[in-house]
Structures are given as structure tokens and as C-alpha cells.
C-alpha positions as CSV (number, residue, x, y, z in Angstrom):
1,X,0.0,0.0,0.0
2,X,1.6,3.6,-0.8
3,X,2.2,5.6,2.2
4,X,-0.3,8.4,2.6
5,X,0.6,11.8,0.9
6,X,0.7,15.2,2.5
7,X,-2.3,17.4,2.9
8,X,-2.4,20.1,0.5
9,X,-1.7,23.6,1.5
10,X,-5.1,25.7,2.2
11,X,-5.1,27.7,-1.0
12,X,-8.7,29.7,-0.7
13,X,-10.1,31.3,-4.0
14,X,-12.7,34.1,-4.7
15,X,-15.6,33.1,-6.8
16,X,-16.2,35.3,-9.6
17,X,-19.3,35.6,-11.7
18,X,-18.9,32.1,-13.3
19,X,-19.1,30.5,-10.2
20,X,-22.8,29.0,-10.0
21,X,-25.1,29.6,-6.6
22,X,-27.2,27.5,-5.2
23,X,-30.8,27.8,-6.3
24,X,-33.9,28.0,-4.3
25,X,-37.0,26.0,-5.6
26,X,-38.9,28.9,-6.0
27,X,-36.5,30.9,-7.6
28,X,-36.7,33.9,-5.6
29,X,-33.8,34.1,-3.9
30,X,-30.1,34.5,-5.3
31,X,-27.5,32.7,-3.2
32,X,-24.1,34.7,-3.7
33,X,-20.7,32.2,-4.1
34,X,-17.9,33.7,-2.0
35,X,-15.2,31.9,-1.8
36,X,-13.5,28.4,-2.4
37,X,-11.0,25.5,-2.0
38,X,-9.7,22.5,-3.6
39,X,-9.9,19.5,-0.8
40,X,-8.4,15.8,-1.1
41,X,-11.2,14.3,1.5
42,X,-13.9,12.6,-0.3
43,X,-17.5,13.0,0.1
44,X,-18.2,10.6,2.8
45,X,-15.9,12.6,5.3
46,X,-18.4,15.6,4.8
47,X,-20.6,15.2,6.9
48,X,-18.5,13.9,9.5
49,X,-16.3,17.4,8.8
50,X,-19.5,19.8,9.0
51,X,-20.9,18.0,12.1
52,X,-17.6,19.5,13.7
53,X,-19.1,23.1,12.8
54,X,-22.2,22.2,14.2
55,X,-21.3,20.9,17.4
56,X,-18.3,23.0,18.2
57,X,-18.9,26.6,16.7
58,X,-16.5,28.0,20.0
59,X,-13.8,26.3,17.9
60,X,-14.1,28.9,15.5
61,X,-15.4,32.1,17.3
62,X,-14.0,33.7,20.9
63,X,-17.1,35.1,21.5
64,X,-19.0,32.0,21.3
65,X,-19.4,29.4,24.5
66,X,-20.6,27.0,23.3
67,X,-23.9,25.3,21.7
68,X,-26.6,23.1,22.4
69,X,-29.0,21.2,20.6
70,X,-32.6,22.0,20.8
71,X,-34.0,19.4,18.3
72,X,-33.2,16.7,15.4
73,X,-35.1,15.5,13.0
74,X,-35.1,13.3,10.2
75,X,-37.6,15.1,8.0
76,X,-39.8,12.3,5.8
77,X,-41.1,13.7,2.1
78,X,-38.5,16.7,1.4
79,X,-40.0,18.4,4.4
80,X,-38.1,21.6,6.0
81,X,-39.0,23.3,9.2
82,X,-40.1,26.6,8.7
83,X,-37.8,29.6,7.2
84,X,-35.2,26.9,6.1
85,X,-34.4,27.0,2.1
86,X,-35.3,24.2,0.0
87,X,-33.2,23.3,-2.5
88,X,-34.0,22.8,-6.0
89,X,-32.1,19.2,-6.8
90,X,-31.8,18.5,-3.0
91,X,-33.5,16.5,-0.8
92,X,-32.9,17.1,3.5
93,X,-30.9,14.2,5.2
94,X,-30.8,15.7,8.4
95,X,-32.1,19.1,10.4
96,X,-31.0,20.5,13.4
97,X,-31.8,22.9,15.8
98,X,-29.0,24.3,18.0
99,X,-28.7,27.5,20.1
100,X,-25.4,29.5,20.2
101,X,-24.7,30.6,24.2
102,X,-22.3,33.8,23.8
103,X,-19.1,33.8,26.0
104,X,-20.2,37.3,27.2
105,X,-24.1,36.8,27.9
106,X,-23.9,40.7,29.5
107,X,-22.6,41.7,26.0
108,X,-24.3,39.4,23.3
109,X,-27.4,37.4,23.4
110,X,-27.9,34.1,22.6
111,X,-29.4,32.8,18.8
112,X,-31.3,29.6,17.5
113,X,-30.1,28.5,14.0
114,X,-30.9,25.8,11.7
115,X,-28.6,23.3,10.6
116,X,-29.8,21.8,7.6
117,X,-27.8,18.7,5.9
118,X,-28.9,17.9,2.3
119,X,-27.8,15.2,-0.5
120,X,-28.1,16.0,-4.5
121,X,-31.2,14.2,-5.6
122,X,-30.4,10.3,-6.5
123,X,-27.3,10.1,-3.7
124,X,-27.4,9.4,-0.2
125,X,-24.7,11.1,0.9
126,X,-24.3,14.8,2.3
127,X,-22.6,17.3,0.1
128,X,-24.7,20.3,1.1
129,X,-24.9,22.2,4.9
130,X,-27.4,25.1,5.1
131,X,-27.1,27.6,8.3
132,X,-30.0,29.7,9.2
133,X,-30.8,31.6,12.4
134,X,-33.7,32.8,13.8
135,X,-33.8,36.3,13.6
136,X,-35.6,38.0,17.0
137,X,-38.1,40.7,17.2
138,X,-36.7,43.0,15.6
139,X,-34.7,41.1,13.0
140,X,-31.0,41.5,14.3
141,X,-28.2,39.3,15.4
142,X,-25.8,39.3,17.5
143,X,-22.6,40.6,17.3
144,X,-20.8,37.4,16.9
145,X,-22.7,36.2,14.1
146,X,-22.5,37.1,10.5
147,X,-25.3,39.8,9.4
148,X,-27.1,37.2,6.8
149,X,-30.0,35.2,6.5
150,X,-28.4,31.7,5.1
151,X,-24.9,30.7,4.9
152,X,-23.8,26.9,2.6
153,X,-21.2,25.0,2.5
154,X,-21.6,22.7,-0.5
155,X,-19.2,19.9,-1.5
156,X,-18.5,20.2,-5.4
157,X,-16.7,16.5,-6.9
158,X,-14.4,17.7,-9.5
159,X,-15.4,16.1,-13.2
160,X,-12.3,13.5,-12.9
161,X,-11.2,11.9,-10.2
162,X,-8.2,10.2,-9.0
163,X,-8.8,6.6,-8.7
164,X,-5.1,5.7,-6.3
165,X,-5.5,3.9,-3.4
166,X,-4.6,5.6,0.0
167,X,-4.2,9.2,0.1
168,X,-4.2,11.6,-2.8
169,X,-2.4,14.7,-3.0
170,X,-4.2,15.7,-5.5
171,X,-7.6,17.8,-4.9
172,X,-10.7,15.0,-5.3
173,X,-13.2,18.1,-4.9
174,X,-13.5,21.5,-4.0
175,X,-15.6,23.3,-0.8
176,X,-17.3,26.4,-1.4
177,X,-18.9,28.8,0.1
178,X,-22.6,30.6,-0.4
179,X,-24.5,33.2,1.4
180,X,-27.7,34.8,1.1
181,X,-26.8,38.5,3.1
182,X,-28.8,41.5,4.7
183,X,-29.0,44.0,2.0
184,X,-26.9,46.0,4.1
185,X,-24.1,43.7,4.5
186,X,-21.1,44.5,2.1
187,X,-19.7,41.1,1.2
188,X,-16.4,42.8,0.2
189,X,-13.3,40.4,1.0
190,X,-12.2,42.8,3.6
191,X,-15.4,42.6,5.4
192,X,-16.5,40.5,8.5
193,X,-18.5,37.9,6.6
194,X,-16.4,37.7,3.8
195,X,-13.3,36.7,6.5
196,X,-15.7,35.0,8.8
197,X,-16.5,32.6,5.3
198,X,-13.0,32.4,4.6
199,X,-12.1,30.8,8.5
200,X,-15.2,28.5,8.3
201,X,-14.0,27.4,5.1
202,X,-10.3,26.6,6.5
203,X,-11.9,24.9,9.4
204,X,-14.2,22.4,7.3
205,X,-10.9,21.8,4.9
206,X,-9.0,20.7,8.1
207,X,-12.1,19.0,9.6
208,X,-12.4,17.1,6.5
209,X,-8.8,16.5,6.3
210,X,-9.1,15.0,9.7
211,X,-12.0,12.6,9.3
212,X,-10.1,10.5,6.2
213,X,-6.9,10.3,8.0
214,X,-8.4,9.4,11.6
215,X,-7.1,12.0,13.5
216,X,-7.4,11.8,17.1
217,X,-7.3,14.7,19.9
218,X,-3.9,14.5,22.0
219,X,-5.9,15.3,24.9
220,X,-9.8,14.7,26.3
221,X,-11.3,17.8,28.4
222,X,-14.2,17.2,30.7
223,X,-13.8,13.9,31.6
224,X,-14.7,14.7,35.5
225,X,-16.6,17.7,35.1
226,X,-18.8,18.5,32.6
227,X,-18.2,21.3,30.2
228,X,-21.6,22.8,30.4
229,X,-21.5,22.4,33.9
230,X,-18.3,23.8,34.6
231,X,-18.5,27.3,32.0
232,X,-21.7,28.1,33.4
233,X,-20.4,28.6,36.8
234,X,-16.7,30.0,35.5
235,X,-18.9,32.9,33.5
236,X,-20.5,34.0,37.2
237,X,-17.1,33.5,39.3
238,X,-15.3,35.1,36.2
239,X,-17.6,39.0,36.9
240,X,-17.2,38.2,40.5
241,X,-13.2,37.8,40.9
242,X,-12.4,39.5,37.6
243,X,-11.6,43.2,39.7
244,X,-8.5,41.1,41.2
245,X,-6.6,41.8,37.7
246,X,-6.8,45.9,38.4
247,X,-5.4,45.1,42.0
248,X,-2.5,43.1,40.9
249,X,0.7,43.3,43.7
250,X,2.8,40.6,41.7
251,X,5.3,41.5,39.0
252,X,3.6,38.1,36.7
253,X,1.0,39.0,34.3
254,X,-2.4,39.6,36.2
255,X,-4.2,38.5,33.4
256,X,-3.4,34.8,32.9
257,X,-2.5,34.4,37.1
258,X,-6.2,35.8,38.0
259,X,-8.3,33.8,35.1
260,X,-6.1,30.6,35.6
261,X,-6.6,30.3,39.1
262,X,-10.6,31.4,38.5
263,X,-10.6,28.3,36.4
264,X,-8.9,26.1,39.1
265,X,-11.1,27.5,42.0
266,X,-14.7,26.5,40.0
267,X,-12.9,22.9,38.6
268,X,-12.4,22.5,42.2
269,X,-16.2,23.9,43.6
270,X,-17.9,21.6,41.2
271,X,-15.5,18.7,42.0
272,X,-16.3,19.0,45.1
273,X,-19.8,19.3,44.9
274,X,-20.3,16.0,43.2
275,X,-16.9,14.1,45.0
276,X,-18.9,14.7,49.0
277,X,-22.5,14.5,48.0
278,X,-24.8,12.3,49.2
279,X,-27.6,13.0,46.6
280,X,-26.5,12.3,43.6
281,X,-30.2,13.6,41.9
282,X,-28.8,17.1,42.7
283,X,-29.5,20.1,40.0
284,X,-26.7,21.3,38.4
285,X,-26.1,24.8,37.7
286,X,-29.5,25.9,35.4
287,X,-31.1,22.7,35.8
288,X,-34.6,24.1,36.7
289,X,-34.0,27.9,37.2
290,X,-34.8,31.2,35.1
291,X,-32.0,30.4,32.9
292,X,-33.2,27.4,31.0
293,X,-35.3,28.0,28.0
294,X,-36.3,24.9,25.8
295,X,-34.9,22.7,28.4
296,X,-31.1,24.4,27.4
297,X,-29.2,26.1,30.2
298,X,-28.4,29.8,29.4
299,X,-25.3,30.9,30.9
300,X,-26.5,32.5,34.1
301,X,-26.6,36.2,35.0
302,X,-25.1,37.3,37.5
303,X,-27.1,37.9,40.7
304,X,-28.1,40.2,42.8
305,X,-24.7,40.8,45.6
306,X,-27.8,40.4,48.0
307,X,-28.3,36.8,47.1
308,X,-26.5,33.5,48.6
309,X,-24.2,31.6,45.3
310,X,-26.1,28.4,45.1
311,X,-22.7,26.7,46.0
312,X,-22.9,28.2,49.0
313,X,-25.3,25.3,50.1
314,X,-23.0,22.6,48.2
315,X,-21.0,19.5,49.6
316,X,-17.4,20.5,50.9
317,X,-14.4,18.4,51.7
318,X,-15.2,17.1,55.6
319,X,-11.7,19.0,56.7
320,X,-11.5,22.0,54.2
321,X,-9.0,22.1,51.8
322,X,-4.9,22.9,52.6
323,X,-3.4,24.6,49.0
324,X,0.6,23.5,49.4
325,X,3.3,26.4,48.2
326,X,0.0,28.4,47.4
327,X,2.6,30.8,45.9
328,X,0.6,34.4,45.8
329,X,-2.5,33.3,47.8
330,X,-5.2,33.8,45.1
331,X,-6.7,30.6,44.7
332,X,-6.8,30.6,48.8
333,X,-8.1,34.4,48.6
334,X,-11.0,33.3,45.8
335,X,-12.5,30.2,47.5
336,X,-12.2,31.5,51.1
337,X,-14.4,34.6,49.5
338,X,-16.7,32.2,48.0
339,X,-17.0,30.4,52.0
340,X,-15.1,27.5,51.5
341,X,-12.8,26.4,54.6
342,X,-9.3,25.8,54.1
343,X,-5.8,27.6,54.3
344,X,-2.9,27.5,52.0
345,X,1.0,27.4,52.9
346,X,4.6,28.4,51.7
347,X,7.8,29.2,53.1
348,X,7.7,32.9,52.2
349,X,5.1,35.4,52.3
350,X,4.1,36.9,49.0
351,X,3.9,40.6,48.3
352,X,-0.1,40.4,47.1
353,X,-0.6,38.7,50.9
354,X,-0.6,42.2,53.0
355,X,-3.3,42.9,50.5
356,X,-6.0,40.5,50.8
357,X,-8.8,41.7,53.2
358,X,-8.2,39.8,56.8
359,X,-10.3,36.9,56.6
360,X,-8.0,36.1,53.7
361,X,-4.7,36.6,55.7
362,X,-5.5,34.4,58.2
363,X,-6.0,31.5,56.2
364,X,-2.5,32.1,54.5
365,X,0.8,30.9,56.8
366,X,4.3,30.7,56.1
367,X,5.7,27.3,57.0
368,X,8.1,24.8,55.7
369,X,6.5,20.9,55.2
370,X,9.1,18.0,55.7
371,X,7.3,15.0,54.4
372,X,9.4,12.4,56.2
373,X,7.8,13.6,59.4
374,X,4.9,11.6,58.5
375,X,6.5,8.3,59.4
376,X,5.6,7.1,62.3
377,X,8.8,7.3,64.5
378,X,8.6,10.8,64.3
379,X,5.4,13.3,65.7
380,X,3.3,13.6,62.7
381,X,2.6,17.4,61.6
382,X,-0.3,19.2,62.3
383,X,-0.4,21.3,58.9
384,X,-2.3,18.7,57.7
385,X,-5.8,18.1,59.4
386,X,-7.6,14.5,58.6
387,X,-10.3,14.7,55.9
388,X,-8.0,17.8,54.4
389,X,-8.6,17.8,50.1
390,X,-5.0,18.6,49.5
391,X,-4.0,21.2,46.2
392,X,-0.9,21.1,44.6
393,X,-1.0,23.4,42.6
394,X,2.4,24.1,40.9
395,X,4.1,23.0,44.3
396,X,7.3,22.4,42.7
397,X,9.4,19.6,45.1
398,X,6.1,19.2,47.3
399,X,4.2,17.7,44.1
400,X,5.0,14.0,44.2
401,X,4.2,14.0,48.2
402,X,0.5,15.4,47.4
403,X,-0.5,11.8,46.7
404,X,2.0,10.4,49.5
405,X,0.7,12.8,52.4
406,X,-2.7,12.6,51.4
407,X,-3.0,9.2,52.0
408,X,-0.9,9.0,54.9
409,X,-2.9,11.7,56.5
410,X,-6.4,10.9,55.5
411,X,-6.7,13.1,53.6
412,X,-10.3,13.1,51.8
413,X,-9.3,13.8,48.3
414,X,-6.4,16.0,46.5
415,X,-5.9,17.9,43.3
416,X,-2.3,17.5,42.0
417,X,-1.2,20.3,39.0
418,X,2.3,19.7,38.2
419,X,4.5,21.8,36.4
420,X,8.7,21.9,37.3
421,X,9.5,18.7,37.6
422,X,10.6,17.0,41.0
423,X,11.2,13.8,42.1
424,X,10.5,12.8,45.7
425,X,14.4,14.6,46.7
426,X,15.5,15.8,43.2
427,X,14.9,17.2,40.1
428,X,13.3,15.0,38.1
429,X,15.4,13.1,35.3
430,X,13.9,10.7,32.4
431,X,16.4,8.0,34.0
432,X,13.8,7.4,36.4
433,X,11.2,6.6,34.8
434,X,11.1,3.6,34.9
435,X,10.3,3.6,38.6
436,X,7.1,2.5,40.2
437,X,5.9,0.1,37.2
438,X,2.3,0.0,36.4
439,X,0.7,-2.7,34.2
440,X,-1.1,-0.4,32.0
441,X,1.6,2.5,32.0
442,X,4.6,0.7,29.9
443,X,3.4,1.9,26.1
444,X,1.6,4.6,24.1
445,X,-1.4,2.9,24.2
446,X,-1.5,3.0,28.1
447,X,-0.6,6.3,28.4
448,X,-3.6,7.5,26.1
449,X,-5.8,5.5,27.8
450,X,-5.3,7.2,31.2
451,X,-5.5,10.5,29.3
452,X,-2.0,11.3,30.4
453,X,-1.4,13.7,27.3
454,X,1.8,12.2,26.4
455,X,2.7,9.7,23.5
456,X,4.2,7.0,26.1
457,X,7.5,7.3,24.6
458,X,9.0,10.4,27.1
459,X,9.1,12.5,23.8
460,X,9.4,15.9,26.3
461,X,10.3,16.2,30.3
462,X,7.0,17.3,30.6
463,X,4.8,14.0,29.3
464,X,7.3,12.1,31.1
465,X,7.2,13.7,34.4
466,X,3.3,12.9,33.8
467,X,3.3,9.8,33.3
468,X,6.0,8.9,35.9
469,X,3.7,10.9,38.4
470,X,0.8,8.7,37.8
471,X,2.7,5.9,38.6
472,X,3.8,7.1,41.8
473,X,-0.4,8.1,42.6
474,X,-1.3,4.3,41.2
475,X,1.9,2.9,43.1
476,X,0.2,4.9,46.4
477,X,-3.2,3.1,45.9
478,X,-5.1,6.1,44.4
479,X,-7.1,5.4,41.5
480,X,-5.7,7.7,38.4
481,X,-8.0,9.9,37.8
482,X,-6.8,12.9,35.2
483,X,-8.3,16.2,33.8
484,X,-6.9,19.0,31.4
485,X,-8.5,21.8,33.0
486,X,-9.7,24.5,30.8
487,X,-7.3,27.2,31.9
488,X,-4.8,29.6,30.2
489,X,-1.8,28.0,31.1
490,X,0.4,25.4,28.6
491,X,0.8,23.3,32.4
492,X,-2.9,22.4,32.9
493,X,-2.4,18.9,33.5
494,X,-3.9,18.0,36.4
495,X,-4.8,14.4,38.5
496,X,-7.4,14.2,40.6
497,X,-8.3,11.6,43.5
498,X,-10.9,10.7,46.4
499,X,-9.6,7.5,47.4
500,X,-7.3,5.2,48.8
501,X,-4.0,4.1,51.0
502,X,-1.1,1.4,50.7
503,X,2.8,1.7,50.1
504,X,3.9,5.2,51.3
505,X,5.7,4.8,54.2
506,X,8.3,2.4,52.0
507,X,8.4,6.0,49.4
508,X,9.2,8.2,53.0
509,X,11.5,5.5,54.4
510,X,13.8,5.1,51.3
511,X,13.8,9.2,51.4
512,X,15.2,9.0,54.8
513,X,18.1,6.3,53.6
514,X,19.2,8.6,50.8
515,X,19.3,11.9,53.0
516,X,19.2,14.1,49.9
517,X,15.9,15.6,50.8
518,X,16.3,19.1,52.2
519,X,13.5,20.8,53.8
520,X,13.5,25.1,52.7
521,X,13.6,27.4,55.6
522,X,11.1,30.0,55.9
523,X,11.9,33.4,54.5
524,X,11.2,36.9,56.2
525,X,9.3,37.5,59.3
526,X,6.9,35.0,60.4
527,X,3.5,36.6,61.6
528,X,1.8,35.0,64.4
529,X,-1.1,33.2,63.4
């Protein structure tokens, strides 16, 4: 079999006026061609590649959330729900209604929009997506979408085809792009729909692109918490932490420090929510309140600063949480605000500390943690209190005791986010990692399984540090449980655990035999706490 040729290079053309529109059955509408692309992909990837634009238009717009699907239908007898084109030559495969939630629901509204597959008369296949939203009241749209009434995408077969096996590099068809515009829209290429066209079209190429060659996402996002769940509540704790940025006492950029740990504090709310509750039936955020329409959650609006959260009334960790080298204090500073119980620690006081309001400073303490205490010929410390949910959050030499200490200190969960790598007394090196075997950790295949995020092979310190730090959690008895949070940061690996205990005090003791393990000093003056 010939080995599969490269992709083509995206080469987008104008149509001109020889390029033929779409045509309406009643002939009283004129579709306008914009642009177009030759694409290797054959026809049965095209649905697959425009199911992509329907289910993930955030992909291709900032402004947008997300969307969710109102209805499907399989429409019997050429039938199309109400203000969607019929085609002349073209028969519906598929309709669906979806509505677009904006990432700014104070800025932008939401819209419903038809998606509407179709297949050229005598095939079964699609070759035809129609997009049509419902225009409100007073027949606008919001910002983020594209001031027309229809927009296609339409899969064109060139007249000769190249019958090779495997991969062609040459183009098997061409994608193109129609829209029927408001009469005020200019459709000039320097315009916002004519470069709006041109990114959906680049999209679809790659999606299509994608589909024949089985592509496969490095990395799965949501597997603990679900998406919908979990922007919802970031959109209402994002306008009620987002004044921290203007305040900023650190010399790091306020911007990604503020949102990241914003993102990390509501992973954390909502894992904890469903981790200690004992009805599972629970609503979720919009489940049955003024924000659901058609049974679809709206992103919520921020309340009234008179009104409880509704996490205020939600499951906690039994012994509050302990955040371990909490670094500038925010995520302590953010959840203590939001009534959650818990301190953080470090071995020097951060400038942004003086200036948290005092219910803040007196959950943050400067203290230096020597793990090897925890054996038992030694007094255990008291820094960390049983049923504690331990954070490691970028703890640097403390993050491969997170799953050690949590288990030898009951704790009742812990959220481990790695990023310098350390071994349990030194930097970390690829030499060891080999240590603490696991049966389904030894290959790529493992590896993607467990959604580590790396290729199994130690490619980068990073994906090997991973993987070699899921080991060490399995090797403790903790079930691997692993999540790329959706925060701005390249290092948003993060595993996650709520039970277990075996094996630790062997990891402390063989610590203790090397004697390469140095515990940090504080820095600066020590307040009394």
C-alpha cells in the first residue's frame, strides 16, 4: 500500500461571476458564491467534517461558549421546518436545531439557528450544509454572528477523479462557500463575513482532512466535570473575581495568574460538589431555574450581591482544603471569599498577601513541610488536618508528596497540577522513569488511555514527568483519575483523587536512607497566626 501523501496547502479562492449559486425552488432568492477550496477528502468525510461546525462553533469564534442542541429531525417527504431554504435538486438528510450561548451573555445574546444537511437528488450522501438563524423581534443578530439570512457549504466533486488507493495529494473536490446576506451587509473580502467565510471554510478543509486520516485529539477535556457544567459557573465567578486583575501586587502577568486560578477554583467547587454529596439527583447549575429555555441552560446572569451563590449550600471536603506552596494566595483568597474552609501554605510570604482583606490573611501561613515527618517514629505534623482535600497546585518539590501525604494523612481527596518537575528529593530526570511500574503504563497505548497527554515514549520532560507521576499516585493506591483543565496555562495537567492508602511509608523511608531531601527554611518574618 503507498504511504499516505501530504495534505495540500489551504489555497482559498474568490468566486467570480462564473461561479454557479445554489438555487432555491422557488426561484426567488439569489445565493451569492464567496469563496472556495480544492480539498483531497472525499465525500463521505463531509458530513463527519460539518458535524464538527455544528457541534463546536466555540472552535471557531472567541465570542462564542458554546452550543446546544434544541431538536433533530429526520424530515420524511423533502419536508423543511419553517424559514429553512429548500433546495432545487436537493433533498434534507438531516435538520438540526441548535442554540449558540455567547461567552459574554452581558454583552451578546444568545441565537437559535438551523442546521440543515442535504444530498443532491439520486445520492445518499451529504454534500450540502445550510445555516439559518432565527432572527428575533426586531430582525438582528448578534454581534458574533455574521449579518445574513443563510450561509452553505456545498461539496463540489471535481469532473475527474483520482482513482489511487490511500491518500491523494491531489484535490478529489472543491468546498465552497454561499450566502444569502442582509441587503446591508457589504460582502467585500475585507469585510467580516467575507473573513468570517474564509475561516469556516479553512476549518471544514482541516475537519475534513481530519475525518479521512483518523485524526485523534492529544488530549480529552471534561472527563470529570462536565463542560456545560463547569462554564456556566466559570462565567458567574469570572464577573465576581475578575476586579483582582486591576489590583495586581505581583510582577507576573495579572491576566493569565487571575483567570487561571478562577478556572482552578470552580474545577475545584464543582469537583467537590459531586466528590462529597450524598444525593446524587442534585440540579446542576440551570437545571430548573430562570436560565433554561427549551430545556437548554443559558449561561447564568449574575445575581443580585444580596443573594446567597447556590454553591454556597453545596457539599465541601469534611476538613476544608490545605493549598501546598500556594505561591501568591489567590486561589486561597478566591475560595475563602466564595465560603469555602481551608488555608494554603509556603515558606515565604508573598507581596499580594498584606493585601487581601483579613479573613483572607488568616488562612495564609508561612511554614516549611518535611514529608518524612509523617513516618511514624517521628510526631506527625499538624499542617495537615484529617479529611483535608489537598491542592498542589504548581508546588514544585512538594508535588510527588501530594499523593504520598494525602494518603498517609487521611486526607479526603487531592488535586495535584504539576509543572517543574521534581522527584521525591531531586529534580526529576527521564532516567527514572522507569520507577514504580504499572501494568497499564509501559506503552503509548496505556498512556492514552489514562489520558496522560503524552505519546508514552517520554518524547518531552514534561509527558514524562506525567506519566512517571501517575505511577507514583497508582503505586500509592489512588485510582488515576486525570483532567486537562480549561485554563490559560500550557501546564494544565492536572490528576485528581478521592480514594485510597497502601505503600507510602516504604516511598518516606527510602527518602530517609538517601538523606538528599532538604527541607527550605522560611523566608522573612513570620506573623503570628
Amino acid at each position: 500500500m503507498s504511504s499516505p501523501q501530504p495534505q495540500l496547502v489551504f489555497s482559498p479562492t474568490p468566486c467570480d461571476q462564473q461561479s454557479r449559486g445554489l438555487q432555491d425552488v422557488r426561484g426567488d432568492t439569489i445565493w451569492t458564491p464567496l469563496i472556495s477550496c480544492p480539498v483531497q477528502f472525499p465525500i463521505e468525510h463531509f458530513a463527519d467534517a460539518v458535524q464538527q461546525l455544528v457541534d463546536h462553533p466555540e472552535y471557531n469564534s472567541t465570542l462564542i461558549l458554546r452550543s446546544e442542541t434544541i431538536a433533530e429531525s429526520l424530515p420524511e417527504g423533502g419536508e423543511v421546518p419553517e424559514g429553512v431554504p429548500r433546495i432545487r435538486g436537493a433533498s434534507v438528510l438531516k435538520s438540526t436545531l441548535r442554540r449558540l450561548l455567547p461567552r459574554r451573555p452581558g454583552r451578546d445574546g444568545s441565537v437559535d439557528q438551523h442546521c440543515t444537511m442535504y444530498a443532491i437528488d439520486g445520492h445518499h450522501q451529504a454534500s450540502i450544509l445550510i445555516l439559518t438563524p432565527l432572527l428575533d423581534q426586531t430582525g438582528s443578530l448578534p454581534y458574533y454572528h455574521p449579518q445574513v439570512f443563510h450561509i452553505a457549504f456545498r461539496y463540489l466533486p471535481c469532473p475527474v477523479s483520482d482513482p489511487h488507493d490511500g491518500v491523494s495529494s491531489s484535490p478529489s473536490a472543491r468546498l465552497q462557500v454561499e450566502v444569502i446576506a442582509f441587503s446591508d451587509a457589504s460582502l467585500a473580502p475585507a469585510g467580516r463575513i467575507f473573513r468570517t467565510c474564509l475561516a469556516l471554510l479553512e476549518a471544514l478543509n482541516r475537519y475534513g482532512w481530519g475525518a479521512m486520516t483518523n485524526y485523534k485529539k492529544r488530549v480529552n477535556h471534561d472527563c470529570i466535570v462536565p463542560r456545560e457544567e463547569y462554564q456556566d459557573l466559570y462565567l458567574l465567578m469570572r464577573e465576581r473575581h475578575k476586579h483582582l486583575v486591576n489590583t495586581w501586587q505581583e510582577s507576573t502577568d495579572p491576566l493569565k495568574h487571575v483567570f487561571e486560578d478562577i478556572g482552578i477554583a470552580t474545577f475545584l467547587i464543582l469537583l467537590w460538589k459531586r466528590a462529597f454529596e450524598a444525593d446524587c439527583s442534585a440540579e446542576p447549575i440551570g437545571g430548573n431555574d430562570p436560565h433554561t429555555r427549551d430545556g437548554i441552560r443559558n449561561p447564568p446572569k449574575i445575581q443580585d450581591e444580596n443573594d446567597l451563590p447556590p454553591w454556597s449550600s453545596w457539599p465541601r471536603p469534611p476538613g476544608g482544603f490545605i493549598d501546598l506552596g500556594c505561591g501568591n494566595g489567590l486561589l486561597v483568597h478566591i475560595l475563602v471569599s466564595e465560603g469555602y474552609q481551608g488555608f494554603g501554605v509556603d515558606v515565604r510570604a508573598r507581596t499580594s498577601w498584606s493585601h487581601y482583606p483579613p479573613n483572607t490573611r488568616r488562612h495564609l501561613h508561612v511554614k516549611a513541610l518535611d514529608p518524612t515527618l509523617a513516618l511514624g517514629h517521628a510526631a506527625p505534623p499538624t499542617i495537615i488536618p484529617s479529611g483535608v482535600f489537598v491542592i498542589g497546585n504548581h508546588a514544585d518539590e512538594l508535588t510527588p508528596y501530594v499523593p504520598v501525604l494525602s494518603i498517609l494523612y487521611g486526607a479526603s481527596g487531592y488535586l495535584n497540577i504539576p509543572c517543574c518537575p521534581w522527584d521525591l528529593d531531586q529534580k526529576f530526570s527521564r532516567a527514572n522513569n522507569t520507577q514504580y511500574p504499572h501494568p497499564t503504563m509501559h506503552d503509548a497505548e496505556g498512556a492514552e488511555s489514562l489520558n496522560l497527554g503524552g505519546d508514552g515514549k517520554f518524547t518531552s520532560s514534561y509527558s514524562a514527568y506525567r506519566i512517571w507521576l501517575a505511577r507514583l499516585t497508582a503505586w500509592c493506591g489512588w485510582e488515576i483519575e486525570t483532567e486537562v483543565l480549561r485554563i490559560p496555562s500550557t501546564r494544565n495537567w492536572a490528576l485528581v483523587e478521592d480514594v485510597s492508602r497502601q505503600r507510602v511509608e516504604d516511598i518516606l523511608t527510602n527518602v530517609c536512607e538517601r538523606g538528599m531531601f532538604a527541607v527550605r527554611r522560611p523566608e522573612g518574618r513570620q506573623p503570628n497566626h
